[in-house]
N, C-alpha and C positions, 0 to 999 in steps of 0.2 A: 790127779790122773786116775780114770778110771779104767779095774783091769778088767782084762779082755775077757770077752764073755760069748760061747759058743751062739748062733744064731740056731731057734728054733722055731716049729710054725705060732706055739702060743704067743712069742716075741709078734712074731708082723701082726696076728691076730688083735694083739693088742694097741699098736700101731692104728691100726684100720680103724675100730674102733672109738679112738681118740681124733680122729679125724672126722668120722659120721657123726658124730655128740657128745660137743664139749664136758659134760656133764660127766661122760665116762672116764673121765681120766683119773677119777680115782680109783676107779673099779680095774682100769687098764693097768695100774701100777701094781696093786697086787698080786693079779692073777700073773700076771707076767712071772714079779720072781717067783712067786706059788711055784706054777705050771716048771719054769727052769730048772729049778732045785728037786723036781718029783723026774725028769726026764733024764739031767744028771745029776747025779749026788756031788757029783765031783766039784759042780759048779758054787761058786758061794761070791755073792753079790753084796758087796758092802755098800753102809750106808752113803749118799752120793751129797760133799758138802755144794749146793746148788747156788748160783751167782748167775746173774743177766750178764752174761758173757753175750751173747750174738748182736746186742746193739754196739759195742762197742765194736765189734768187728763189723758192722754195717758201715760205720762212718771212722775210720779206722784213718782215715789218707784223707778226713776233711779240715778243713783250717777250722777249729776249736780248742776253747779253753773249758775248763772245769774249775769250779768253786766248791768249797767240800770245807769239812773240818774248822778248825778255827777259825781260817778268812770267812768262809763262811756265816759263823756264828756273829762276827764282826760287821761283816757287811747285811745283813737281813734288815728290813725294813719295812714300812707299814705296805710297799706295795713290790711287784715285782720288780717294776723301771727303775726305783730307788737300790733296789740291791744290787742290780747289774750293772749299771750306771759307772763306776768304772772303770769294769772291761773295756780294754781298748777296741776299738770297730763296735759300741754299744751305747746308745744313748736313750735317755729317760724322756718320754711322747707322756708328756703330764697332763691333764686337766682339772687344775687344781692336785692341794696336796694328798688327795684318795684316790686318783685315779694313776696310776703309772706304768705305762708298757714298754716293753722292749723295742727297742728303733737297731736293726743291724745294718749297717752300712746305709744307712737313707731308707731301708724298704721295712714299712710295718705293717699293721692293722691287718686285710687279707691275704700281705704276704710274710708274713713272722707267723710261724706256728709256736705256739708254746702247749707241753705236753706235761701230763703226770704220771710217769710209770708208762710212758708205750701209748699212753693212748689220750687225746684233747681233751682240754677243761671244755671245752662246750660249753661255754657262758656265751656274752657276745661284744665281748672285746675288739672280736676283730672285726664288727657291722658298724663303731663308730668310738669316736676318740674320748667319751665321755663314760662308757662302759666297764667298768675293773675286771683283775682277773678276779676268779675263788680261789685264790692261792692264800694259803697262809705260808711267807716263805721262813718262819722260825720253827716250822715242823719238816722243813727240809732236809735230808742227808746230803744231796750231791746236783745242782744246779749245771749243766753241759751246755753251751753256748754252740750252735753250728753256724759260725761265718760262711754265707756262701748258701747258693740254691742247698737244701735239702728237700727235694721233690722226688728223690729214688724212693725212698721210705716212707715218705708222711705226704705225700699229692701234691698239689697244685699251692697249697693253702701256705707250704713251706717254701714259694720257690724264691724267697729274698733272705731265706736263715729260720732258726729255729731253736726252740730252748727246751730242752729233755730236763723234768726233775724228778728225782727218785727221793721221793718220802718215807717209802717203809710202812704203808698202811697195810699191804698184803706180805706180811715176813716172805724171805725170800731161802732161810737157812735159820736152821732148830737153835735156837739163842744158847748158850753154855750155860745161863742163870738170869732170873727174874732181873728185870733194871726197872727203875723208875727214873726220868729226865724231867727235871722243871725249869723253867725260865723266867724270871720276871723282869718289867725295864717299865724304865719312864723318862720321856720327853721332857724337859724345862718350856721349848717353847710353847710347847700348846696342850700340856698336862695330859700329854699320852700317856696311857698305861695299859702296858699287855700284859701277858701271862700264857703260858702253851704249857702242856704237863703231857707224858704220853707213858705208855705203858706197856713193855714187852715183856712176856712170859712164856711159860710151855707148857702141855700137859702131855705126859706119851709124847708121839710124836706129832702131836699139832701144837704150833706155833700159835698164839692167841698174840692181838698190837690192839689200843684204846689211844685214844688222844681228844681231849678238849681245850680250844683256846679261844680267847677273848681280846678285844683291844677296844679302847676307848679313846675318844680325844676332843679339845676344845676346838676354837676358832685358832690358825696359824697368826703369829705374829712376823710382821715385816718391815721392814728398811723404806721409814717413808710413806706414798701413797699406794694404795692397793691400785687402783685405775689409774695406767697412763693419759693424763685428759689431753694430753695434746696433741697423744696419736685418734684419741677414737673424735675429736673435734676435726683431725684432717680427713678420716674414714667416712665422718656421718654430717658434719657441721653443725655440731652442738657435742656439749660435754654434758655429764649423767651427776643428778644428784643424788646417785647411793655410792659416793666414794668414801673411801674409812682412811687415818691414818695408822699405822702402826701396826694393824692388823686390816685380815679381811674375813668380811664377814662370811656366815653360812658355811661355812670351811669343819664345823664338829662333824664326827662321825665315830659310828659306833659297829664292829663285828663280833661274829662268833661262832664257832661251830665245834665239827666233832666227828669222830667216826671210832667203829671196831670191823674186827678184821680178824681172817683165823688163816692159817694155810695145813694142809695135811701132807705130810712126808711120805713117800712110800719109797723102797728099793731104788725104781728108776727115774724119779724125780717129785714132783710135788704139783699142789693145787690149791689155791686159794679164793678169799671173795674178800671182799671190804664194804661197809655202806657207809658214806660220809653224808655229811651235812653241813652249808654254810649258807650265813647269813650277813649282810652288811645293809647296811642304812649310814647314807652320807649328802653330803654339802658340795653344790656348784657354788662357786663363790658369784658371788651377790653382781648381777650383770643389767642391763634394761629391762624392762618390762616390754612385752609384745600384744598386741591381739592373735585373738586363734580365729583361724581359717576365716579370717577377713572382717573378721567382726569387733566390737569396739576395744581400745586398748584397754589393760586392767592395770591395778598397780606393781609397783614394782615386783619381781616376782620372788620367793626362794623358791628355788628347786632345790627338792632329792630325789637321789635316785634309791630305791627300797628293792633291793634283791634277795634273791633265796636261791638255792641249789641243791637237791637231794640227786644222788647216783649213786648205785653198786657197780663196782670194778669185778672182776675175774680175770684171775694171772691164772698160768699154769706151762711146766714143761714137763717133755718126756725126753728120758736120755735114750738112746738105742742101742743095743751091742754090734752096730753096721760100722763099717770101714766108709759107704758112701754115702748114708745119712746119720750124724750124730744126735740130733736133735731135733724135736719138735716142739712148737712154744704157742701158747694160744693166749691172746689178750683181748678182752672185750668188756667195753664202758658201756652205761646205760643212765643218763646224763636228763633229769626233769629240772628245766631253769626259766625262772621268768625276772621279771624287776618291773616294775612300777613308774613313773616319773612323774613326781608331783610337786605341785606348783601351788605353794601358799596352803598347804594343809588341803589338799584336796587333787586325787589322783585321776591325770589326764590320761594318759595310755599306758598300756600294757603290754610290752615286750615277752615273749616266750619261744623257747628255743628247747624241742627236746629230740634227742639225737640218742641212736646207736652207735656204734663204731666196733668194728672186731676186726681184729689180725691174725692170721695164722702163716708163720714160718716156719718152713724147711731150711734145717742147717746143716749143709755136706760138705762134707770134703771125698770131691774126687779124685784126685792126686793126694799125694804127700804134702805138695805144694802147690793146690789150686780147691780155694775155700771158698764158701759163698755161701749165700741164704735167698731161697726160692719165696715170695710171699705173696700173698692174697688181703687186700686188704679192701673193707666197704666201712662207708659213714650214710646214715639214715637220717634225715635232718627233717623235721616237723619246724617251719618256723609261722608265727604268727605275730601280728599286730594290731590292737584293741585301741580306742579310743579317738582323745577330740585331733590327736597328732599322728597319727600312725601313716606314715610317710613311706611306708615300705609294706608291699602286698605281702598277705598271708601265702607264703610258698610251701613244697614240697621240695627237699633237693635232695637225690643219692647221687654217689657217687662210688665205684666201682674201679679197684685197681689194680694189677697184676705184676710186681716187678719181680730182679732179678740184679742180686749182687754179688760178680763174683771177684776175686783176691789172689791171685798170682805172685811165690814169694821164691824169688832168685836172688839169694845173697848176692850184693848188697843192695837188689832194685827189689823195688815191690813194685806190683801193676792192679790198677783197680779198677773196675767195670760197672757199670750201672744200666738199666733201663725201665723205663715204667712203663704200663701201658692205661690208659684209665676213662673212661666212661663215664660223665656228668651229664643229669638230667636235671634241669632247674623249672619245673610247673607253679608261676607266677599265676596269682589270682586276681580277677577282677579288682578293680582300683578308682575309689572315688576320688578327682581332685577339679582343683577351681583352677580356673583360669581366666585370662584378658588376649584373647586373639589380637592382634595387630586391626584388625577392620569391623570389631567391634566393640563397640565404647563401656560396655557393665559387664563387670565378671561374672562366667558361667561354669556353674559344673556338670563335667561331662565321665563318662567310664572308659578308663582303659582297661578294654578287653583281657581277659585273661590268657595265658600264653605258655609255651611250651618251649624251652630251649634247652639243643643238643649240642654237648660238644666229646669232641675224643683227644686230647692233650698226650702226647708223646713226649717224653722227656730221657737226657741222654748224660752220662757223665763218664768221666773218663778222667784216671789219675795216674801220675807216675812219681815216686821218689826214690832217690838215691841217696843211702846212707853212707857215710866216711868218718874216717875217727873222730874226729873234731865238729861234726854235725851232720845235716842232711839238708837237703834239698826236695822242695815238693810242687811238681807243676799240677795243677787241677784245671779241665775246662769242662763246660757247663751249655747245653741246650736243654733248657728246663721252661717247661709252659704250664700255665694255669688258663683257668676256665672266671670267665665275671663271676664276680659273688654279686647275692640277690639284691644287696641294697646299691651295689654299682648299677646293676640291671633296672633294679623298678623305683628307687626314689623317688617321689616325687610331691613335695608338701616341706610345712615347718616343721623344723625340729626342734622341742621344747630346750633340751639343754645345751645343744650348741650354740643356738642363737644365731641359726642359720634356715636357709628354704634350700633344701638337698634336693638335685634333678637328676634321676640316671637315662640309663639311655639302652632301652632292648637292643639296638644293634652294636653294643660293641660288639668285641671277639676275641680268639683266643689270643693270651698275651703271651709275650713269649721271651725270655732272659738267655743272652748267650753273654758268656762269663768264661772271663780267664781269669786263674790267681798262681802268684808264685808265692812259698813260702819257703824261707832260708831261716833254720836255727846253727848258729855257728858259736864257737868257743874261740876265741884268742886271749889265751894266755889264762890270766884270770875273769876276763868279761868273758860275759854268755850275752848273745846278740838276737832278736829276735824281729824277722822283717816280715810282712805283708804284702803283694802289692796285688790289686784287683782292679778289672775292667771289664764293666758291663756295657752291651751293647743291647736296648731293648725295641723288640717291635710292639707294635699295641698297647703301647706303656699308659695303664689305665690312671688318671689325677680325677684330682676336682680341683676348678679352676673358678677362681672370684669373676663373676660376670658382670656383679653390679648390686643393688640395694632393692629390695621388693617393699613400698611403703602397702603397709598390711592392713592397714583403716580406709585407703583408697581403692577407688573402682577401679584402676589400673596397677592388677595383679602380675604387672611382668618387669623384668630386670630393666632402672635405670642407671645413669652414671651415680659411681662414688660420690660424694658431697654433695647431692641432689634432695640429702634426703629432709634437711631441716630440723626436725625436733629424730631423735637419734631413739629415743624408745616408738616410737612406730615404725620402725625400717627392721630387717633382716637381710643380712648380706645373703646373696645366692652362690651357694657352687654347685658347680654344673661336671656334671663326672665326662672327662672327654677323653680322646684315646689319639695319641701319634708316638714317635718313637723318639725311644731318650737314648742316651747314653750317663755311662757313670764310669768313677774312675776314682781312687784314692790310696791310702795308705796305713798300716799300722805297725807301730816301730815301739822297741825297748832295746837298751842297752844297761846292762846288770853289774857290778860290781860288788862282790864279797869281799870284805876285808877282816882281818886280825887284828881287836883294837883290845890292848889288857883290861879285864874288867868287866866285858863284852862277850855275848856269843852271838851267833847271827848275824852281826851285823853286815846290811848290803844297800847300798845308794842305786840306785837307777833313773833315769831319764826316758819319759814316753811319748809319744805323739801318738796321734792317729788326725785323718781328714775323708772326707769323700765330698764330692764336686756331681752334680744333676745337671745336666743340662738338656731341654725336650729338642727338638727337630726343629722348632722355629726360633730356636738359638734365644728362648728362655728359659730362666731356670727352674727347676724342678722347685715345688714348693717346700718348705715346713722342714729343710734340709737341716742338718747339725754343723755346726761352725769346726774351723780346727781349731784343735787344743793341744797342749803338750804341758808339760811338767814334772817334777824333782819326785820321787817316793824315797822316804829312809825307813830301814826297818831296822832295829837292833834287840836285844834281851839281854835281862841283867837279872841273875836271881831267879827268882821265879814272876818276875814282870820283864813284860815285852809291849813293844809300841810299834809306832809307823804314823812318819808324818807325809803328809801329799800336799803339796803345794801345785795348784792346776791352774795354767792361764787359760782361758777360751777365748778365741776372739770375736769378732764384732760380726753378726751375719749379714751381708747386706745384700748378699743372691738370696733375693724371697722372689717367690709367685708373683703374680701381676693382677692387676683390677684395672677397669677401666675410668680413667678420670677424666670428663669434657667426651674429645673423640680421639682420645689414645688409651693404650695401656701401660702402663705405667708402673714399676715396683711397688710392691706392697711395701709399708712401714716396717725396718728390720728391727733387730735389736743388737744392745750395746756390748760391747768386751766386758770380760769382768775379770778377779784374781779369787780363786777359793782356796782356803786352808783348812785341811780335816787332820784332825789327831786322833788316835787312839791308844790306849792303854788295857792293857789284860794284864787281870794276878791269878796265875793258878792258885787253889783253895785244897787243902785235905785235912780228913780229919777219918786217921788210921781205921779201919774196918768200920767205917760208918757213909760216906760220900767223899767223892772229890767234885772238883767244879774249879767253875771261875767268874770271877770279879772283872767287871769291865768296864770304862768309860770313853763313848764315842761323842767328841765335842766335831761337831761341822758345822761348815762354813763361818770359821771362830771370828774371821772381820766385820760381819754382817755386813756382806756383800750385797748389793739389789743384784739378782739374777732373772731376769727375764728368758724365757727357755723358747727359742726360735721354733723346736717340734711344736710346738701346743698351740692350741685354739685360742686357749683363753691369755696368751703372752700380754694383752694390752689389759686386761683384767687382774691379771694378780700374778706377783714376782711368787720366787719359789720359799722355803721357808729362809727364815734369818738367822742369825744366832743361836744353834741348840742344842745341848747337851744331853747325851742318852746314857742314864745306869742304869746296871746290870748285872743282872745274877743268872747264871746256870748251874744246876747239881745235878751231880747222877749217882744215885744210892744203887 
């Protein structure tokens, strides 16, 4: 609680100033108390312990969960999709075992934001399913899951959900003492082996954080055959001879990065910067061979993809002595990322993506009990495309945004308000591709002009809950729009690692999400009960949609039917980005049970489900959807070891997307039910005035299950891993 402190002109002065140039806010912090303490003596301003308190109150009434602390350290993984995987309403959009994103209720790629500290990784994850994040998630502190549009706060990019994580590169509060944190682990199935160490200290009142980690791994082993042949024999009419048993191939990969970081404390809040750095180099698992841009087939191909990312972050807040503005808070990333894609040791294009991003928020309370955060938010996005595949024009996109959240708190209802208002400008460039017009016989390449599109995206949210002894109730509704992203917009060519020919299409438009969710947390007796239920209704619901197979050695470069194609490495399936309107509708459910077992502390049994269901306007289903699941978790402690077993059914998905086979369309090939069992074990470790830590072993999917993952590209190419045990060390001296 901080005490009250007289307002004077040096006060706003300083204010103002923090607002004309970021820069100033250190200079803003001192002069303030300075100037306070010379005008009254009387005044005395203690130091201010500082917390990112305003996001949490941003999204304060949205349906999320948080991962933090032990679960956390338990559940981290080589990729994001792997760690969140499973949260209920969350599933893992794999491409192969190194790529992994977050999938919330059905909606990913340009509609999942995933953030660090406030502001986007800016990799380009979200331009296609073969892309990773730059997350390292074992140098995470706190992982925030937002079920549901998040488009008040984070734009268009957020309007299917979104994943806030706080790492701790920019301290946020003066440490009480030096710590060092290290972690080491290793995989049995495919001789992973990481490591993350980080480093916080202090000097005076600046905060100094360091952190470098590494991870390395072999080829994944699996259950079986890596290639379904009897799906990609019904997809193409012929089967592939690069199938492997027991593993698959081209699956090693290797990262590593790093960063430091200072923050400086003053009186009324603090300032910081961070510069990171990551690197990865990884394995599409082993798929056909193609020709490029129509020319003759090569062989079999490996691809990797070879990425880097260098950015400086800048956190900063000011606290005010106002009754109607408490705070102001500045965030701004500056994000240089490119990645490579190469094929057989030799690099065919070149992806680059570099963006600004800066946010500044007003946090008032103008009532007693009417709170809210005023903000300004802009993303600056240079994107380009180099080489023999570059399927997506070199663009220009800002984007420009202005919301407003405010928080209405009347024991026992709360009311929560939202609006955004936003400005996207997408300047696509000139674009070489080939083509086979319908009335003439030899493919020709022609330019699509370069182009300029505007859009204005207005987005609305509106929440109400009612607290009662025994729980609460939370109704949220949602009109939340985004604007195309560039590769929906300009696609058009192959793309080396999908093993696809992607077509967008300059006239979509703006899409649009209207969303209801109810959310009931209830207590009976000794269960704690926890319900979900959401329904999406979407206009301009942008897919890609299987057209047909483009044989890449022949003079007719345009989509024929499915099993048309004959020898299976000269063909690329085509999707074609279209737009009509869906619907969505599903559920996520826990029922929790604590008991008192002699011997035992913690112990608690629960049961989970969760599902969602797509369906577009012509009453097919949405594609690449997540099947239902449900199943057992037991968590107990004995000692100083604790476990948790999950036993997970998923079932069979067999609402896929459609292709055309002959003159229908027809379901794409689904995939099978499966049963997963994961265990884990932790032993807390100390060793009196020198470290404490913990020991840990995470054995998953202990059956060796064949899991084929209905989100992914690559489901007919290679199941998920099999059988694998992860040990584990963390210390903190």
């Amino acid at each position: 609680m901080r005490p009250p402190v007289k307002s004077s002109r040096s006060c706003r002065l300083a204010a103002l100033i923090s607002l004309a140039f970021p820069g100033a806010f250190v200079s803003a912090l001192a002069f303030a108390a300075e100037k306070a303490n010379e005008e009254d003596p009387s005044i005395v301003l203690d130091a201010i312990e500082v917390q990112a308190a305003p996001e949490e109150l941003a999204n304060s009434l949205d349906p999320s969960s948080t991962l933090s602390g032990k679960d956390l350290m338990l559940k981290s993984a080589a990729t994001l999709g792997a760690t969140l995987q499973d949260e209920l309403g969350v599933a893992n959009a794999t491409f192969g075992p190194n790529v992994g994103l977050p999938l919330i209720r059905g909606q990913h790629g340009p509609r999942t934001r995933v953030m660090v500290n406030g502001v986007g990784t800016h990799d380009a994850s979200g331009m296609s399913p073969d892309h990773g994040t730059t997350v390292e998630s074992l140098l995470a502190k706190e992982i925030k899951v937002l079920r549901g549009p998040a488009t008040i706060r984070n734009g268009g990019g957020a309007i299917g959900g979104a994943v806030e994580i706080t790492d701790g590169r920019i301290p946020e509060r003066l440490p009480a003492k030096t710590k060092i944190t290290t972690q080491l682990r290793f995989n049995t199935n495919h001789d992973e082996r990481t490591m993350a160490t980080e480093l916080l200290t202090k000097a005076g009142r600046v905060a100094l954080h360091a952190d470098l980690h590494g991870r390395e791994s072999n080829n994944i082993h699996v259950p079986g055959m890596a290639i379904d042949q009897g799906t990609i024999t019904q997809l193409f009419g012929g089967q592939l001879p690069t199938n492997t048993h027991g593993y698959v191939d081209n699956t090693n990969a290797r990262s590593k990065g790093g960063s430091i970081g200072a923050s400086v404390f003053g009186e009324m809040g603090y300032i910081g910067v961070s510069l990171s750095h990551y690197a990865n180099n990884y394995g599409i698992p082993m798929g056909p061979s193609h020709s490029h841009g129509g020319g003759p087939v090569e062989k079999a191909e490996r691809v990797r993809i070879d990425m880097q990312q260098d950015r400086i972050d800048l956190k900063g807040e000011l606290f005010l002595p106002y009754d109607w503005l408490e705070s102001i808070s500045l965030r701004i990333g500056k994000s240089n990322y490119h990645h490579d894609e190469i094929s057989n040791g030799i690099a065919q294009t070149r992806f680059s993506n570099d963006v600004v991003e800066h946010r500044l928020e007003f946090n008032h309370r103008l009532f007693s009990n009417l709170a809210g955060t005023l903000g300004f938010h802009g993303i600056n996005r240079d994107f380009s495309a180099q080489g023999m595949e570059a399927f997506v024009p070199t663009s220009k996109i800002d984007s420009k945004g202005l919301y407003l959240i405010e928080t209405l708190d009347i024991n026992p209802w709360q009311l929560e308000f939202g609006f955004r208002k936003e400005k996207n400008n997408t300047n696509a460039g000139a674009q070489t591709v080939w083509a086979t017009p319908r009335d003439v016989p030899m493919p020709i390449s022609y330019v699509i002009p370069a182009a300029k599109k505007d859009f204005s995206p207005e987005s609305y949210s509106l929440a109400l809950k009612r607290a009662y002894k025994t729980g609460s109730i939370t109704i949220n509704r949602w009109i939340a729009r985004r604007a195309p992203d560039i590769q929906e917009l300009g696609s058009y060519g192959p793309h080396l690692a999908t093993r696809t020919y992607d077509i967008g299409s300059r006239a979509l438009d703006i899409e649009t999400l209207n969303g209801w969710d109810i959310r009931l947390q209830q207590k009976l007796g000794k269960l704690d009960a926890n319900l979900n239920l959401f329904k999406y209704s979407a206009e301009n619901y942008i897919y890609q949609e299987n057209v047909g197979v483009i044989k890449m050695n022949s003079i007719l470069l345009r989509p024929q039917a499915i099993g048309t194609c004959g020898l299976q490495d000269q063909c690329l399936i085509t999707m074609q980005y279209k737009q009509q309107d869906a619907r969505f509708h599903g559920y996520e459910a826990e029922v929790g049970l604590p008991l008192q077992i002699p011997g035992m502390r913690k112990f608690r049994a629960s049961v989970f489900a969760d599902q969602v269901r797509g369906m577009l306007d012509d009453n097919t289903h949405v594609p690449r959807l997540t099947p239902a699941r449900h199943g057992l978790l037991i968590q107990a402690g004995m000692g100083r070891w604790d476990g948790d077993v999950r036993l997970t059914h998923v079932s069979a998905q067999k609402r896929t997307g459609t292709m055309p086979v002959g003159d229908e369309m027809l379901p794409e090939p689904g995939t099978d039910s499966y049963n997963r069992v994961d265990i884990a074990l932790r032993r807390s470790i100390e060793v009196p005035n020198w470290f404490t830590g913990d020991l840990f072993i995470n054995m998953r999917n202990v059956t060796n299950a064949e899991i084929r993952n209905s989100t992914s590209f690559l489901r007919y190419y290679t199941p998920e891993l099999g059988r694998n045990v992860e040990i584990g060390m963390r210390i903190d001296l």
